[in-house]
Biopython code that builds the backbone (N, CA, C, O; Angstrom):
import numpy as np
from Bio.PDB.StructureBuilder import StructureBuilder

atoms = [
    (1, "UNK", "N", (-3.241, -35.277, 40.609)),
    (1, "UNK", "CA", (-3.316, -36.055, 41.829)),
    (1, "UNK", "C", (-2.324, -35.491, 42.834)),
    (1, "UNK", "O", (-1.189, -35.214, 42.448)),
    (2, "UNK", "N", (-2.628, -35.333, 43.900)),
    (2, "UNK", "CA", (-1.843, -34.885, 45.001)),
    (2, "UNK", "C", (-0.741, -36.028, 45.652)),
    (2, "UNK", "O", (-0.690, -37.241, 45.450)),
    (3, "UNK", "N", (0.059, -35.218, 46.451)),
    (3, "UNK", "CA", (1.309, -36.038, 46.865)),
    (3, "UNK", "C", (0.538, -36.958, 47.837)),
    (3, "UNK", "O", (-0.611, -36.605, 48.103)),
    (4, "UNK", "N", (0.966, -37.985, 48.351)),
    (4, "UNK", "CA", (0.455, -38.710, 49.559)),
    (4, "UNK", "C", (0.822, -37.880, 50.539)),
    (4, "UNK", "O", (1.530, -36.879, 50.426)),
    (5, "UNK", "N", (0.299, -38.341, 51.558)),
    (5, "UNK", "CA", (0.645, -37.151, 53.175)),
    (5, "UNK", "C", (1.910, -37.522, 53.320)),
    (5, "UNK", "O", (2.654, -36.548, 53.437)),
    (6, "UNK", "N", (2.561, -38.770, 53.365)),
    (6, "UNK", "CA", (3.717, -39.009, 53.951)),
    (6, "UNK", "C", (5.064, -38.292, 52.445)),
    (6, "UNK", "O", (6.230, -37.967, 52.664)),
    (7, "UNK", "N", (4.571, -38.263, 51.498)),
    (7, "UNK", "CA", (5.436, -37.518, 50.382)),
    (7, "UNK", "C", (5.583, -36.189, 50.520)),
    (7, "UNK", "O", (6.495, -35.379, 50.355)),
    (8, "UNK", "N", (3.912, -36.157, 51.031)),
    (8, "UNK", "CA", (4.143, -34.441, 51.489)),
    (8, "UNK", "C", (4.681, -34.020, 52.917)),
    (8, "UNK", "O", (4.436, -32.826, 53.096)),
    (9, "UNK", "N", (5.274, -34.546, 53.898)),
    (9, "UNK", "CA", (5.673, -34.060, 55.172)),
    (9, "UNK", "C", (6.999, -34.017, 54.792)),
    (9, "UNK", "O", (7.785, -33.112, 55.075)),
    (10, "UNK", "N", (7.342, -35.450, 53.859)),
    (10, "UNK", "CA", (8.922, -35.724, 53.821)),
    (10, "UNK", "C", (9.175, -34.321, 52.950)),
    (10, "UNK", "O", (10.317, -33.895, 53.127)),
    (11, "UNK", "N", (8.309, -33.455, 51.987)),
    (11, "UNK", "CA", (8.969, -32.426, 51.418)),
    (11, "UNK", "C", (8.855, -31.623, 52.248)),
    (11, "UNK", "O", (9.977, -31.348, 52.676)),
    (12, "UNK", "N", (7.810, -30.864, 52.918)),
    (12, "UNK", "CA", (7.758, -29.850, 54.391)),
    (12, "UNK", "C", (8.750, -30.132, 54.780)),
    (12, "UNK", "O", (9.307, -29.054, 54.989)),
    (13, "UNK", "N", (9.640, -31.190, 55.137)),
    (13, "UNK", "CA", (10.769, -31.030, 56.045)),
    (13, "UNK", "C", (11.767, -30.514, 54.853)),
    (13, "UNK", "O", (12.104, -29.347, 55.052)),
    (14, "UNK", "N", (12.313, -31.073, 53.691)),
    (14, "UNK", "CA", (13.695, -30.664, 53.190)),
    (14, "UNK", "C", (13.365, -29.398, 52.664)),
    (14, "UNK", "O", (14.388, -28.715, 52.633)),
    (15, "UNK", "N", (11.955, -28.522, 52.052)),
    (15, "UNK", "CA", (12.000, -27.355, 51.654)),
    (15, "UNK", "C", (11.974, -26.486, 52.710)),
    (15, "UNK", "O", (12.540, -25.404, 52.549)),
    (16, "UNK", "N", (11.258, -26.799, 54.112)),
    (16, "UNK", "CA", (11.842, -26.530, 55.232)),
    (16, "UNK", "C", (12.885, -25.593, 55.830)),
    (16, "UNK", "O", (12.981, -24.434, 56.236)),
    (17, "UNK", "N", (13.757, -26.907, 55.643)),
    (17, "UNK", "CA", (15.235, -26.461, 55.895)),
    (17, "UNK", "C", (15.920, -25.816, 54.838)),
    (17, "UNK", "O", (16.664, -24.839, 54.922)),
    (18, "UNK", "N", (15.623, -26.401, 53.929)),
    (18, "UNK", "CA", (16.733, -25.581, 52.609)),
    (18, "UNK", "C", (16.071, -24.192, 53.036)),
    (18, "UNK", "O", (16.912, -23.296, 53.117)),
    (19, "UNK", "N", (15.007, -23.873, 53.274)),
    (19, "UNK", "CA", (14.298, -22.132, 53.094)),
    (19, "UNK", "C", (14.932, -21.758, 54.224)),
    (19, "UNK", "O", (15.441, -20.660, 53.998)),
    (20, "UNK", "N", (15.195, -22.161, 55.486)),
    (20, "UNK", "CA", (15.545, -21.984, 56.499)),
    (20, "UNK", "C", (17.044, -21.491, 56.114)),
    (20, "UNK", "O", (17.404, -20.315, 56.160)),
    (21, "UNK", "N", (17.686, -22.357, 55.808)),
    (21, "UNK", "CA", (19.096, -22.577, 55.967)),
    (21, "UNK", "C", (19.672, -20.777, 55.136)),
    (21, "UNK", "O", (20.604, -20.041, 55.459)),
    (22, "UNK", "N", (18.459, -20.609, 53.856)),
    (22, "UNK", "CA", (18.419, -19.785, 52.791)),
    (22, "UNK", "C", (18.115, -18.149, 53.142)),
    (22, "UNK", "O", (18.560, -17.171, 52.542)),
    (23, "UNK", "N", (17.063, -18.193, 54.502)),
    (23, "UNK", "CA", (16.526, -16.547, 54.933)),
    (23, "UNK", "C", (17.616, -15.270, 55.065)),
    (23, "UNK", "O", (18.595, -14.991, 55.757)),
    (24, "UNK", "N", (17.199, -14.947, 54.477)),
    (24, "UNK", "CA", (18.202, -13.466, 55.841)),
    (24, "UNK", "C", (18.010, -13.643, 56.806)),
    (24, "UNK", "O", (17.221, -14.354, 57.429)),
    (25, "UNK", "N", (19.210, -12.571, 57.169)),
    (25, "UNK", "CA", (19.278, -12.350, 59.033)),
    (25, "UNK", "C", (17.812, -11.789, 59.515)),
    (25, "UNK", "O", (17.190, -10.989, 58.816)),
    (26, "UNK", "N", (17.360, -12.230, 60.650)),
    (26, "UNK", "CA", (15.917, -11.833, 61.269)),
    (26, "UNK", "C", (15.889, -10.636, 60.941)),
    (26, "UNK", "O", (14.796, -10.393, 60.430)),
    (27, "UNK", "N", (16.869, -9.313, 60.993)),
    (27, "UNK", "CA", (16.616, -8.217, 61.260)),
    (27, "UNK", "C", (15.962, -6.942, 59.888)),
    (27, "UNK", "O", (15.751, -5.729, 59.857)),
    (28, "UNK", "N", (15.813, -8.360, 58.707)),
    (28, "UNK", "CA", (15.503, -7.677, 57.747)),
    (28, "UNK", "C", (14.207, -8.581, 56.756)),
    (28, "UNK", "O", (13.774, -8.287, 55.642)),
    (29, "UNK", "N", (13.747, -10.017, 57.870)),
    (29, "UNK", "CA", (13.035, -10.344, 56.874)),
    (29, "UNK", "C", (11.585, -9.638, 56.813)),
    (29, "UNK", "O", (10.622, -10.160, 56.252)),
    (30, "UNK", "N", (11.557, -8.658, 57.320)),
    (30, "UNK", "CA", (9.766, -7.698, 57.311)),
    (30, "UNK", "C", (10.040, -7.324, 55.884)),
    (30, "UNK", "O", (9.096, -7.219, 55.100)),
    (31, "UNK", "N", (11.599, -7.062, 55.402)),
    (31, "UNK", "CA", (11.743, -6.685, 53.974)),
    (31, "UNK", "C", (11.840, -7.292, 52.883)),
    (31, "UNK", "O", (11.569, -6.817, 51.780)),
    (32, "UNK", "N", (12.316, -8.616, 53.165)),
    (32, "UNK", "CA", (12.785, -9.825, 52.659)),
    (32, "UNK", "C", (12.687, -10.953, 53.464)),
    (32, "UNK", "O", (13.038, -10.992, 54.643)),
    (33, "UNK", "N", (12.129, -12.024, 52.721)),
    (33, "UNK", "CA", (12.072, -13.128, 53.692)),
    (33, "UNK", "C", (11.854, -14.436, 52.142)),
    (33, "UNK", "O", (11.807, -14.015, 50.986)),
    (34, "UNK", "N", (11.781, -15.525, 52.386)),
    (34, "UNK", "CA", (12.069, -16.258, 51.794)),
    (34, "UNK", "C", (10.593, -17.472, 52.349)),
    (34, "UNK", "O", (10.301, -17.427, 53.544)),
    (35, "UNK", "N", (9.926, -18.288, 51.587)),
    (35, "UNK", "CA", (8.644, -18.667, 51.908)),
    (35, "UNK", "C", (8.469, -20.188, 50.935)),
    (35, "UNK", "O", (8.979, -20.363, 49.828)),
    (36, "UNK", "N", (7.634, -21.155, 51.671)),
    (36, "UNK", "CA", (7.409, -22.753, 50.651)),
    (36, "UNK", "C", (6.052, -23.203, 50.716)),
    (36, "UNK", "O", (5.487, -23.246, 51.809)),
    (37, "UNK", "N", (5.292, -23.647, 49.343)),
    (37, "UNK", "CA", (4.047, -23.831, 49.618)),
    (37, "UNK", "C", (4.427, -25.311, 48.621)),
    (37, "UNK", "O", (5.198, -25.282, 47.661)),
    (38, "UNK", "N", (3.659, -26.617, 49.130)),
    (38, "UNK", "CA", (3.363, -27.445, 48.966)),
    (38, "UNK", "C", (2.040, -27.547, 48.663)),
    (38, "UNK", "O", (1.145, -27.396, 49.495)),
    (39, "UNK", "N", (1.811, -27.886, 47.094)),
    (39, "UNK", "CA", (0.438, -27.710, 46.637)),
    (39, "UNK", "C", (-0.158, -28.380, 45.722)),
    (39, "UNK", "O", (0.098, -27.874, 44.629)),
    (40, "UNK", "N", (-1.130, -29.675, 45.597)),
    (40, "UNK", "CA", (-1.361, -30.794, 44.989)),
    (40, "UNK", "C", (-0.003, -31.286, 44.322)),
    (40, "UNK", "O", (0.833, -31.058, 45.197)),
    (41, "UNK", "N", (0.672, -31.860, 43.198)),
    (41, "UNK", "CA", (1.939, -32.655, 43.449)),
    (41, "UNK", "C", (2.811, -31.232, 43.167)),
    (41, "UNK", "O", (3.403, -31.272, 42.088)),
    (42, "UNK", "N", (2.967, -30.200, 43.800)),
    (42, "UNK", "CA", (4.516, -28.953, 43.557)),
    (42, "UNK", "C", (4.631, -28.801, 44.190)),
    (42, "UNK", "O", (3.830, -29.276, 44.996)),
    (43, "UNK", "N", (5.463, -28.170, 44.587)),
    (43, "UNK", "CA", (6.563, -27.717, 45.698)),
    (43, "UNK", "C", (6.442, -25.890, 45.037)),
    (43, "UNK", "O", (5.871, -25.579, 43.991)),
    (44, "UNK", "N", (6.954, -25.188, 45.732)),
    (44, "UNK", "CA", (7.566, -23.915, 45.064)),
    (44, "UNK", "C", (8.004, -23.009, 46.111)),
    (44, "UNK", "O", (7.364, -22.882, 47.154)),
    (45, "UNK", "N", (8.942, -22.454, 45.896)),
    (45, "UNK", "CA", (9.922, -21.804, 46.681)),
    (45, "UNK", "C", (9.591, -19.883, 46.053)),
    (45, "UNK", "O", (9.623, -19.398, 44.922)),
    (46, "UNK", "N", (9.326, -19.328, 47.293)),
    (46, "UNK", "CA", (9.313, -18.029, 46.622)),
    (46, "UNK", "C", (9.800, -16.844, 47.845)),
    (46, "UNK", "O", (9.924, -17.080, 49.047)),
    (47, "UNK", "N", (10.033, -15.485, 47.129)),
    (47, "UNK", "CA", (10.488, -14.524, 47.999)),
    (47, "UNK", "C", (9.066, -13.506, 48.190)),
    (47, "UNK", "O", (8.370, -13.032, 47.292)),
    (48, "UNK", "N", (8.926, -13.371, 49.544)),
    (48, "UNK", "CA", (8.269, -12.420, 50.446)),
    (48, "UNK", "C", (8.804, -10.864, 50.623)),
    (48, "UNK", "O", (9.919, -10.734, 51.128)),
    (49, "UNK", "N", (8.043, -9.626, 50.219)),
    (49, "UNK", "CA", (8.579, -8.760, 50.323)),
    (49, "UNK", "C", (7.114, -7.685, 50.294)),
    (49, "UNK", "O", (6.056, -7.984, 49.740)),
    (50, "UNK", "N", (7.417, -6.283, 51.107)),
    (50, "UNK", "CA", (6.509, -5.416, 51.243)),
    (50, "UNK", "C", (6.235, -4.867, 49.746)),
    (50, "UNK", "O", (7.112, -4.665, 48.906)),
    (51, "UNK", "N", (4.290, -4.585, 49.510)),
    (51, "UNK", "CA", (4.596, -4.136, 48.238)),
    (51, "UNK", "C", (4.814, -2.892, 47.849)),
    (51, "UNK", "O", (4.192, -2.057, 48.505)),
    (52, "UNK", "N", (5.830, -2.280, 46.570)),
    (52, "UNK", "CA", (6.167, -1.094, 46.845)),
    (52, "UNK", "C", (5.199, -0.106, 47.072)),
    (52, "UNK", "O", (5.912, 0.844, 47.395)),
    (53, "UNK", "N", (4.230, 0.228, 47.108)),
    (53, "UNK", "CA", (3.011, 1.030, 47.677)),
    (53, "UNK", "C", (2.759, 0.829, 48.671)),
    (53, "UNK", "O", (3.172, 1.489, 49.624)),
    (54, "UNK", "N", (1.889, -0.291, 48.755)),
    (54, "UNK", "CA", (1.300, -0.152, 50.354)),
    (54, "UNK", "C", (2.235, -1.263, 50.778)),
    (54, "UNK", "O", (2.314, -2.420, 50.366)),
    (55, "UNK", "N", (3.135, -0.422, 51.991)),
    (55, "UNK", "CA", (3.879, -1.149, 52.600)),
    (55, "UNK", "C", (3.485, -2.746, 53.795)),
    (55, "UNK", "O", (4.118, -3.660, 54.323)),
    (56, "UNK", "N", (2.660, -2.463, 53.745)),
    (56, "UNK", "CA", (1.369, -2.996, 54.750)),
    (56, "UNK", "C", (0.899, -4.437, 54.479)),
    (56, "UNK", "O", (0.471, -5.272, 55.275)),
    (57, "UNK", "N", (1.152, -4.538, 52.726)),
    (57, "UNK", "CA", (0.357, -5.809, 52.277)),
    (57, "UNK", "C", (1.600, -6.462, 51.708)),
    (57, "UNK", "O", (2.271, -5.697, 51.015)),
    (58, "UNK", "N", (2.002, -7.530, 51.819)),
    (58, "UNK", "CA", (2.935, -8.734, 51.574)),
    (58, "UNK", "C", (2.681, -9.172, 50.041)),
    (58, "UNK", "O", (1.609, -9.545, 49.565)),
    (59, "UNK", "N", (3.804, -9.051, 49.444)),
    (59, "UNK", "CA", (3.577, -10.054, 48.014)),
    (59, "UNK", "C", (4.746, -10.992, 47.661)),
    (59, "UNK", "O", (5.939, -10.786, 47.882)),
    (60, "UNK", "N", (4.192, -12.042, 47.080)),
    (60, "UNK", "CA", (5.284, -13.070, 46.995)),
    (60, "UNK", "C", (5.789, -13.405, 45.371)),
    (60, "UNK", "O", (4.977, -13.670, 44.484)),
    (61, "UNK", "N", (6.861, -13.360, 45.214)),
    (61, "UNK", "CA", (7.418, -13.311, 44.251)),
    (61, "UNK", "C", (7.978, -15.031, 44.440)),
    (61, "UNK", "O", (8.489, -15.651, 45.373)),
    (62, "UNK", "N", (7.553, -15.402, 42.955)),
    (62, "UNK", "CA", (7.826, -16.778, 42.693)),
    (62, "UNK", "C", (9.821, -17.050, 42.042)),
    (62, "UNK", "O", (10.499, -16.329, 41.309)),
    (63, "UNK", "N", (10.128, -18.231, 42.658)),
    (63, "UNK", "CA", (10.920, -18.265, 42.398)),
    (63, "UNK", "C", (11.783, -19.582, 41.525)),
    (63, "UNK", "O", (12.602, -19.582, 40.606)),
    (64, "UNK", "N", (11.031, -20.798, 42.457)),
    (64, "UNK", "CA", (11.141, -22.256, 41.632)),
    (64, "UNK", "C", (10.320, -23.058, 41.978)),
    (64, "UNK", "O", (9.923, -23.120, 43.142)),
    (65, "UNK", "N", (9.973, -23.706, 41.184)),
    (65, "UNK", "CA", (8.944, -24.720, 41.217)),
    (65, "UNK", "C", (9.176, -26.328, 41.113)),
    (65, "UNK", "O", (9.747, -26.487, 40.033)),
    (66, "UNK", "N", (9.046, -27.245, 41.566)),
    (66, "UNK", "CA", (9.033, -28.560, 40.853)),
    (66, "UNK", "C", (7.596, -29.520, 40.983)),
    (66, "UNK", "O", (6.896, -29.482, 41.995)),
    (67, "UNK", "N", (7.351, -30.184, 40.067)),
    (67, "UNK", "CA", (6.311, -30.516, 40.210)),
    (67, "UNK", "C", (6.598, -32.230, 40.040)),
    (67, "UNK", "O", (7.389, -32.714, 39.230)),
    (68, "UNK", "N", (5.954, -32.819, 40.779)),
    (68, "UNK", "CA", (6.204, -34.496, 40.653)),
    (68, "UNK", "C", (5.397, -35.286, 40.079)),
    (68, "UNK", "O", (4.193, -35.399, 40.310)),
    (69, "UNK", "N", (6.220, -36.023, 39.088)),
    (69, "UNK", "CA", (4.561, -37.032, 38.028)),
    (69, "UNK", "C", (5.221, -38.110, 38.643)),
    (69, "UNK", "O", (6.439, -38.285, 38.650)),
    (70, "UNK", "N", (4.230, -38.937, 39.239)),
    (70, "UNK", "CA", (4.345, -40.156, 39.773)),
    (70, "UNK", "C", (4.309, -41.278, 38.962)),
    (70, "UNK", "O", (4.795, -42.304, 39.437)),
    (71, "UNK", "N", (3.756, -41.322, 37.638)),
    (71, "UNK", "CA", (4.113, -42.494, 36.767)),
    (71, "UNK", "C", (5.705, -42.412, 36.280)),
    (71, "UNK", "O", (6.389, -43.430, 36.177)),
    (72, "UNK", "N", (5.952, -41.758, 36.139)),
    (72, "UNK", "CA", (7.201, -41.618, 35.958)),
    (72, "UNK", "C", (8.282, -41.075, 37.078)),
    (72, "UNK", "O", (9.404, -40.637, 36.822)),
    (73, "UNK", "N", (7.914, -41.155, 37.872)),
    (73, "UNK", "CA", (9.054, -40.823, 39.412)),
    (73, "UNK", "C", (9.789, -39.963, 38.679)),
    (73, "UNK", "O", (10.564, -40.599, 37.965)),
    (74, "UNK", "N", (9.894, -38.721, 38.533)),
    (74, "UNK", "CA", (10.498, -37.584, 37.992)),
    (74, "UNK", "C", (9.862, -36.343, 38.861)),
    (74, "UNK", "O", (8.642, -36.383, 39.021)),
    (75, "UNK", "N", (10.638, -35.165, 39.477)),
    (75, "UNK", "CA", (10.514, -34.111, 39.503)),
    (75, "UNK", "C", (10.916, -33.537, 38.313)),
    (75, "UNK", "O", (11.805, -33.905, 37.546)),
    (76, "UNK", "N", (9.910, -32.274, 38.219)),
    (76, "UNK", "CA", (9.854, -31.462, 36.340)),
    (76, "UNK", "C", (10.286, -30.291, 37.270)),
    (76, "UNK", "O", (9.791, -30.167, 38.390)),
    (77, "UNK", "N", (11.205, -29.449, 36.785)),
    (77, "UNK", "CA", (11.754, -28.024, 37.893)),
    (77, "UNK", "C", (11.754, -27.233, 36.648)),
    (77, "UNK", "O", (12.097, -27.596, 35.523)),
    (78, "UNK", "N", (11.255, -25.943, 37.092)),
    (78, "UNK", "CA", (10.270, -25.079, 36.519)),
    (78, "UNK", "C", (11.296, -23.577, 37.121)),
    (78, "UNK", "O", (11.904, -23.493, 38.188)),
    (79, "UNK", "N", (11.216, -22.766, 36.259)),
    (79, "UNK", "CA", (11.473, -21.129, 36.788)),
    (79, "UNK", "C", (10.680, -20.187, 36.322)),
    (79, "UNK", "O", (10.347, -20.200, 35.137)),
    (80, "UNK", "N", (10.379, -19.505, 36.934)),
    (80, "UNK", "CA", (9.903, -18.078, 36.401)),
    (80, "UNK", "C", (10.369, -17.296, 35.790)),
    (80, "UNK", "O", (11.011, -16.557, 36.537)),
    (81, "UNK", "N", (10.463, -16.835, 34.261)),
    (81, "UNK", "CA", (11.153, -15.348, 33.137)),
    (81, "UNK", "C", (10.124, -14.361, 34.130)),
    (81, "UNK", "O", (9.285, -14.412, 35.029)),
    (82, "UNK", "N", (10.977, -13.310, 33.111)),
    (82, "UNK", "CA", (10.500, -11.794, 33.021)),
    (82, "UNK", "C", (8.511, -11.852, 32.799)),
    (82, "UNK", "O", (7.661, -11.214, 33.421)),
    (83, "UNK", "N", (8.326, -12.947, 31.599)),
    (83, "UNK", "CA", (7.016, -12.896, 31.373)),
    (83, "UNK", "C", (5.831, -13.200, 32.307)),
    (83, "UNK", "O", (4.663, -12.898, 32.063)),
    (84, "UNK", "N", (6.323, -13.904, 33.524)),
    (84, "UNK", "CA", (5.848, -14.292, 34.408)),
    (84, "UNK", "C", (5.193, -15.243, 34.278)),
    (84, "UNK", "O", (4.083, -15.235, 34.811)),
    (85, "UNK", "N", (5.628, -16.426, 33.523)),
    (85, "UNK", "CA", (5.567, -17.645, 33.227)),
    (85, "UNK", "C", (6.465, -18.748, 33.739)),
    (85, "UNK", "O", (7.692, -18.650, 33.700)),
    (86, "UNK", "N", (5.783, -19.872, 34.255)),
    (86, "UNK", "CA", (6.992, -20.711, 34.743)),
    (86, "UNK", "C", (7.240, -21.831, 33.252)),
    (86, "UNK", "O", (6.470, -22.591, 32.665)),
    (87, "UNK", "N", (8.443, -21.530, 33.077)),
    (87, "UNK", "CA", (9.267, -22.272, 32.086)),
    (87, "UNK", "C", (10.225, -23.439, 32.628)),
    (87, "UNK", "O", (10.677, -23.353, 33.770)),
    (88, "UNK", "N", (10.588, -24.726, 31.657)),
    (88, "UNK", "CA", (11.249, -25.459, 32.248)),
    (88, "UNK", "C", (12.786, -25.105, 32.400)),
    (88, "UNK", "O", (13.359, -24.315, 31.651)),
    (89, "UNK", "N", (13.417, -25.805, 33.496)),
    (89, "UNK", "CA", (14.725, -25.264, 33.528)),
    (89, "UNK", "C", (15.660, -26.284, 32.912)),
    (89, "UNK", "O", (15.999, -27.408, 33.284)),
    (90, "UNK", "N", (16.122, -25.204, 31.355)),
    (90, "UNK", "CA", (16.565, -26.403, 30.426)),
    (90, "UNK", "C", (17.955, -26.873, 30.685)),
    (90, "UNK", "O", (18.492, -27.653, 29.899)),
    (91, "UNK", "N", (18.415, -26.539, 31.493)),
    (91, "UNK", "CA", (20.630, -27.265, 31.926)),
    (91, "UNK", "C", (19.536, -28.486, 32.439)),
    (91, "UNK", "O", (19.444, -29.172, 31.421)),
    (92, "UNK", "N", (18.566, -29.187, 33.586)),
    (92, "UNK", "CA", (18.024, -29.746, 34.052)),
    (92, "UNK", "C", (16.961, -29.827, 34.191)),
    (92, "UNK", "O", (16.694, -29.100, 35.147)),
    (93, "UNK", "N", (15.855, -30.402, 33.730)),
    (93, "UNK", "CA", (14.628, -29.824, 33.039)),
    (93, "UNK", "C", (13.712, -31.234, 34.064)),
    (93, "UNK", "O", (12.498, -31.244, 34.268)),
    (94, "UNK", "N", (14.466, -32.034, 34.440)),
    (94, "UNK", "CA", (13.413, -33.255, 34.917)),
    (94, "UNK", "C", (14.707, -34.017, 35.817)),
    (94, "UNK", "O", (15.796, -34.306, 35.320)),
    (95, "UNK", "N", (14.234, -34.310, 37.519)),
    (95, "UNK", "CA", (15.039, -34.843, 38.104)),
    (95, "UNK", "C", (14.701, -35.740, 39.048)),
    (95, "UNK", "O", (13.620, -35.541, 39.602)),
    (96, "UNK", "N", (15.419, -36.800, 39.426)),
    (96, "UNK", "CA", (14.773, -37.963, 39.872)),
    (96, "UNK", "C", (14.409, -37.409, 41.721)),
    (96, "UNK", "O", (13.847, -37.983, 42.654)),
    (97, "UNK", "N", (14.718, -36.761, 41.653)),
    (97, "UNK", "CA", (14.694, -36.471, 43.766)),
    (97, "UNK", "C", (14.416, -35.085, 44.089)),
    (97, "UNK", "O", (14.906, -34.144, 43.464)),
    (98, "UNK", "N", (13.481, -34.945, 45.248)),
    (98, "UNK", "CA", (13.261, -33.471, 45.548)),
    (98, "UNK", "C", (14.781, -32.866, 45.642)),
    (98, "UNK", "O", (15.054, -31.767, 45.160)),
    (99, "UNK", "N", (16.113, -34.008, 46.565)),
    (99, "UNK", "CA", (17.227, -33.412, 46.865)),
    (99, "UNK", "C", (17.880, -32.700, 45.882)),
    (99, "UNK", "O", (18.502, -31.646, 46.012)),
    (100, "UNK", "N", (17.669, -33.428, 44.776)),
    (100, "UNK", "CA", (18.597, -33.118, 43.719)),
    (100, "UNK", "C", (17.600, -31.983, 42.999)),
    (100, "UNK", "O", (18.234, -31.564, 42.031)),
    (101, "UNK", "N", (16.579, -31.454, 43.055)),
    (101, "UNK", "CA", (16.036, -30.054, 42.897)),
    (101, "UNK", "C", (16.361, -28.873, 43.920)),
    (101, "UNK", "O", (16.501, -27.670, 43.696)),
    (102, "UNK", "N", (16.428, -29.505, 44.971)),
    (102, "UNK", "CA", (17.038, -28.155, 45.792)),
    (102, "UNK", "C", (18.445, -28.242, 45.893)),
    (102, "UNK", "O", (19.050, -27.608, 46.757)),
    (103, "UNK", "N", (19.056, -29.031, 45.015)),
    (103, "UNK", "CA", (20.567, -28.928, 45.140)),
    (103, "UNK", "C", (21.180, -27.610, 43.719)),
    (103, "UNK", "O", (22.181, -26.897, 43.788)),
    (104, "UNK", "N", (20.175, -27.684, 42.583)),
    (104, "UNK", "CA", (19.670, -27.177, 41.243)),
    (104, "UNK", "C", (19.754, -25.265, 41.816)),
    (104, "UNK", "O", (20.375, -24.324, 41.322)),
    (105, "UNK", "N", (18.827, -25.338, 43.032)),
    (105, "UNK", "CA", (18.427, -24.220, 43.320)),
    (105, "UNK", "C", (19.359, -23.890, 43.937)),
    (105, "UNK", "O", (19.847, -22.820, 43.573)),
    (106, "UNK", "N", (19.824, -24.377, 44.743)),
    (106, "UNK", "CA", (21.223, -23.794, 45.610)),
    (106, "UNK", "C", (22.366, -23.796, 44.510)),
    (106, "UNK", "O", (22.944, -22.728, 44.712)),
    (107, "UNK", "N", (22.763, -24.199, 43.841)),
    (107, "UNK", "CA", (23.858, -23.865, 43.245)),
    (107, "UNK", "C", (23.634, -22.895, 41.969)),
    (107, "UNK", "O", (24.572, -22.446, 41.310)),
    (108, "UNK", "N", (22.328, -22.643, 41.717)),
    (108, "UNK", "CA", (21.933, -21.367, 40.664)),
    (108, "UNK", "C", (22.557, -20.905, 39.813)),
    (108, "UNK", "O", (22.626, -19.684, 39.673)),
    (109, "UNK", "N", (23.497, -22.203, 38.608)),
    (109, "UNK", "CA", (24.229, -21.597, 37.608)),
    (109, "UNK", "C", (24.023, -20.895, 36.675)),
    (109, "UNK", "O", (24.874, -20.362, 35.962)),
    (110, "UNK", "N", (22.863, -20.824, 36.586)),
    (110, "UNK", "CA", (22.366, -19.520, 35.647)),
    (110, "UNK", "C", (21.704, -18.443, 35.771)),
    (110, "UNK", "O", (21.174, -17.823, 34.849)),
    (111, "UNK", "N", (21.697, -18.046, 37.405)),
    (111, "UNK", "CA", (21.427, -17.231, 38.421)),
    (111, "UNK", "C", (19.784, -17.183, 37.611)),
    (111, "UNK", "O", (19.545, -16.195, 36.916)),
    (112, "UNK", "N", (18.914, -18.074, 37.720)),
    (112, "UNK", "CA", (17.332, -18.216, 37.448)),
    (112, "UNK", "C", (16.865, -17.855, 38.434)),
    (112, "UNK", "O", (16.282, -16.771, 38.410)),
    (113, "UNK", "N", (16.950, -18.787, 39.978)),
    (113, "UNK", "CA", (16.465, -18.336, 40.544)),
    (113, "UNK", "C", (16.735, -17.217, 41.663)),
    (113, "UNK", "O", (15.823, -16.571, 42.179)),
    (114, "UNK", "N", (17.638, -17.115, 41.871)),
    (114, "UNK", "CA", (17.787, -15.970, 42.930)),
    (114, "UNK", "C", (18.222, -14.443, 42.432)),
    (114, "UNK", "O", (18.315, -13.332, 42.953)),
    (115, "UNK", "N", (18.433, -15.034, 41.120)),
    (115, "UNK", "CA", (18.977, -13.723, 39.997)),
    (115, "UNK", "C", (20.188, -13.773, 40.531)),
    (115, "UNK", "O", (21.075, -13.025, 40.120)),
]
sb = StructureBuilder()
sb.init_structure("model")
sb.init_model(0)
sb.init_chain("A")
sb.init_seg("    ")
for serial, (resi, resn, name, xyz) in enumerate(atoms, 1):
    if name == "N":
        sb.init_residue(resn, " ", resi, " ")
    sb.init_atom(name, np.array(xyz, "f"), 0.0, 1.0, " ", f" {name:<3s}", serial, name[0])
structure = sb.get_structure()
């Protein structure tokens, strides 16, 4: 089941800004850039970058995920391994607030997501 519209604007705004707050300087995001897709109940935060071949075509590299179960008012926050699987993130594996998932991601104690 998908977020309601008003669940989903209120996240457009804080992944928003956290991505915002998060970019490089303009002068390098054609190389790097930082990107948020809101998509039936997830969120996910990922990095934008030219692919090494054809410089031309954009690929996005995943970075964190949370996904929201509404019977249980829990965000589930998710990372991507090497295998290219999103796994749960076990220091914090389930959290009551989008805030407190992008607070998870910004402080990156186990450098998961930004490496």
């Amino acid at each position: 089941m998908a977020l309601s519209e008003f669940k989903k604007k209120k996240c457009e705004k804080l992944i928003g800004e956290f991505v915002e707050r998060h970019r490089p300087p303009p002068h390098i995001r054609g190389q790097l850039d930082l990107g948020f897709r809101v998509k039936g109940q997830s969120v996910e935060i990922f990095e934008t970058r030219p692919m090494w071949r054809q410089l031309d075509k954009i690929t996005e590299i995943p970075m964190s995920k949370a996904t929201y179960v509404k019977a249980q008012r829990i965000w589930k926050v998710y990372w991507q391994r090497a295998d290219l699987k999103w796994h749960r993130y076990e220091p914090d594996p389930e959290v009551g607030s989008l805030e407190t998932f992008l607070d998870i991601v910004d402080q990156d104690d186990y450098a998961c997501f930004f490496g």
